[in-house]
C-alpha positions in Angstrom: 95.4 84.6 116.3 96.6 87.2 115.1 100.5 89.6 115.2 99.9 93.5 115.6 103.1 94.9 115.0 104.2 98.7 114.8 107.2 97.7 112.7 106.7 95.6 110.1 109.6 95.4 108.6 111.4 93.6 111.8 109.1 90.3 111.0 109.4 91.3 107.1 113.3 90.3 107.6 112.8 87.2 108.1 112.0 86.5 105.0 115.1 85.1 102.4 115.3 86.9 99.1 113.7 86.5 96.8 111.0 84.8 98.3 107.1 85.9 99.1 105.1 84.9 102.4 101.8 84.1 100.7 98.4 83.3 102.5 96.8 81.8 98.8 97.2 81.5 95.6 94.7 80.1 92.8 94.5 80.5 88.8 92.1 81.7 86.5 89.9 84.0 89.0 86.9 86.2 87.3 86.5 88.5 90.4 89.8 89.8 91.4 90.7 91.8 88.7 89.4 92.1 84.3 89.9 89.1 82.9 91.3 85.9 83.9 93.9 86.2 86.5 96.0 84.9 89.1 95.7 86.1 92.7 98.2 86.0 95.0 97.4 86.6 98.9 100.3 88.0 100.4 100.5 87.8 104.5 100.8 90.9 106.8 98.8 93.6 107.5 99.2 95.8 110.3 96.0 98.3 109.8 93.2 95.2 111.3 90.3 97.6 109.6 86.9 96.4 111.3 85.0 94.1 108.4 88.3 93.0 106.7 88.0 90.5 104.0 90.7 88.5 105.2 91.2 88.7 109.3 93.5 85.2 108.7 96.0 87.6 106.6 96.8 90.4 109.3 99.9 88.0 111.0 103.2 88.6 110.0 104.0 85.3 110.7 105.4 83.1 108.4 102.0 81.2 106.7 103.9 80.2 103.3 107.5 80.8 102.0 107.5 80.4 97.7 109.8 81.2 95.6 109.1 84.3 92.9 110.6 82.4 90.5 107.9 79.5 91.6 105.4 81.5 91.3 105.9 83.6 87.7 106.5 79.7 86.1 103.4 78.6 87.9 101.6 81.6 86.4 103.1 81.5 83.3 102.1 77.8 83.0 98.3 78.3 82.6 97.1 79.9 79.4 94.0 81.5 80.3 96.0 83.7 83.2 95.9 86.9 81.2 97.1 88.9 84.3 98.1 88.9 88.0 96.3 90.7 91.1 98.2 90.8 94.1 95.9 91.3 97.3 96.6 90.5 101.2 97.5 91.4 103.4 98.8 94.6 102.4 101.1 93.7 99.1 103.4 96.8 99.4 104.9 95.5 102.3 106.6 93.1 100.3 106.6 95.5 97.6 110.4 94.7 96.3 109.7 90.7 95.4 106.4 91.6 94.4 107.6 94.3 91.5 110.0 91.9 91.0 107.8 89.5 89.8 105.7 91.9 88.4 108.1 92.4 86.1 108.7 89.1 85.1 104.9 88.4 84.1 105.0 91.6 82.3 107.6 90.7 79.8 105.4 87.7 79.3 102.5 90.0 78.2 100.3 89.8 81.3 99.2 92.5 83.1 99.7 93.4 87.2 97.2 95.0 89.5 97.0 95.5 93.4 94.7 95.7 96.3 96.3 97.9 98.9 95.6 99.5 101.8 97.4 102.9 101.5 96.8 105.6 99.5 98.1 106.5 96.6 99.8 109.4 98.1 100.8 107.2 101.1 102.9 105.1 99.0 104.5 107.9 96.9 105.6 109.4 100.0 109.2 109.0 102.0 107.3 107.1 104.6 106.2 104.8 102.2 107.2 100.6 102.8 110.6 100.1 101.3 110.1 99.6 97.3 107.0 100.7 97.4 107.7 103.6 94.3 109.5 100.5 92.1 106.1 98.7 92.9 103.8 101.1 91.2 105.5 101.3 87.9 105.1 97.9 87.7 101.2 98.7 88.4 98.5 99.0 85.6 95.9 99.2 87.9 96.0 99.8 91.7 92.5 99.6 94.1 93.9 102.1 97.1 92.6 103.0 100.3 91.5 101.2 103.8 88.5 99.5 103.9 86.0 101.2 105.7 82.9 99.8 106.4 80.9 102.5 107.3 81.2 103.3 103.7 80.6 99.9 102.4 79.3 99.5 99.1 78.3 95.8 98.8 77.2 95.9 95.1 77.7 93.7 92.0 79.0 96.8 90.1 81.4 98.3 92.2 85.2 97.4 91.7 85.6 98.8 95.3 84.8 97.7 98.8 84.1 100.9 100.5 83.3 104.4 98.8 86.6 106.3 100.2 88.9 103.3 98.0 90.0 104.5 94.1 90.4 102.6 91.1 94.0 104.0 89.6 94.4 103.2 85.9 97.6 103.5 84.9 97.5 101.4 81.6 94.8 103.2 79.1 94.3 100.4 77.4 92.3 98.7 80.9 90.3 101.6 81.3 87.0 100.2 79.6 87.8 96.6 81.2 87.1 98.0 85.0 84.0 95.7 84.8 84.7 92.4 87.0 81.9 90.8 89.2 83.1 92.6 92.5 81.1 91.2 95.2 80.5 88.1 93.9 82.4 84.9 95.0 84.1 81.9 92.9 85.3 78.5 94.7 88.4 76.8 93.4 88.6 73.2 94.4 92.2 72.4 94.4 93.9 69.0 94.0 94.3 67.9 97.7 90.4 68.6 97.9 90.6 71.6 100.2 88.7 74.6 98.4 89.4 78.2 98.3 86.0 80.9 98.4 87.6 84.4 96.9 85.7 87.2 95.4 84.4 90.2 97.4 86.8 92.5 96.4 89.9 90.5 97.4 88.0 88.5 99.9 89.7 84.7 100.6 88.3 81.9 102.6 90.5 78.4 102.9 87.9 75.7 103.5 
């Protein structure tokens, strides 16, 4: 079941510093992102667009409370994560922790992109989620825009979900690497047994 809230940021305070409310995580994913790259799910989203990837991430409840610290050495541990996608949820909503890690992963020569729901221009703006502007410089690539699914793509070679969504760039040296296998799906069998299903532009099913 899901939270619809108007404010965000009331349920947003109850997380500590420091720390992220997560839906998933997994290593070394092929179709969130060029490259090899850790995904991290974040939990909230208050838009509920009809079709979304990820229903179970619209509650701002808290689903999992981890450490960004935790997370950039769990990251850094694997060799073959050559960067880090943040998806949801809506990521800028815990935009501050998030840029703080991104920062972290950076200096370790990874690189950082991010699923979101706004706009570009939404997030530049004054009514923007707190950190949102100290979020984007951390960005090298940022997929923007509401899923729509009138507009829905549904092809192999599209890095979006829905025509209105834009691929930003904002590291040159990625533009030529916006090739992943967007609509297809990878499961991750972890060690408890339980699997993950991820791909579809962000998509994540716990089984």
């Amino acid at each position: 079941m899901t939270t619809k809230l108007t404010n965000p940021s009331l349920a947003l305070r109850e997380i500590p510093s420091g720390y992220l409310n997560i839906m998933g995580y997994v290593d070394c994913s092929e179709v969130n992102g060029p490259g090899c790259r850790a995904v991290i799910w974040v939990q909230g989203c208050a838009r509920e667009c009809p079709g979304c990837f990820n229903p179970d991430s619209w509650s701002f409840e808290i689903k999992q409370l981890i450490a960004v610290d935790t997370l950039v050495e769990n990251i850094l541990s694997n060799p073959r994560n050559t960067g880090v996608t943040f998806s949801g949820g809506e990521p800028f909503w815990q935009a501050p922790a998030l840029a703080d890690l991104a920062r972290q992963v950076k200096a370790a020569g990874l690189n950082v992109m991010s699923f979101s729901g706004f706009t570009l221009e939404q997030l530049q703006s004054e009514s923007a989620p707190p950190g949102s502007q100290v979020l984007l410089e951390q960005l090298d690539i940022l997929i923007d825009g509401p899923f729509v699914q009138s507009l829905a793509i549904n092809s192999p070679d599209s890095p979006v979900a829905s025509s209105n969504q834009k691929v930003r760039v904002f590291n040159s040296t990625l533009q030529d690497q916006i090739t992943w296998a967007s609509n297809q799906i990878e499961v991750h069998i972890l060690k408890d047994g339980s699997r993950i299903v991820t791909g579809y532009q962000g998509g994540l099913k716990l089984v």
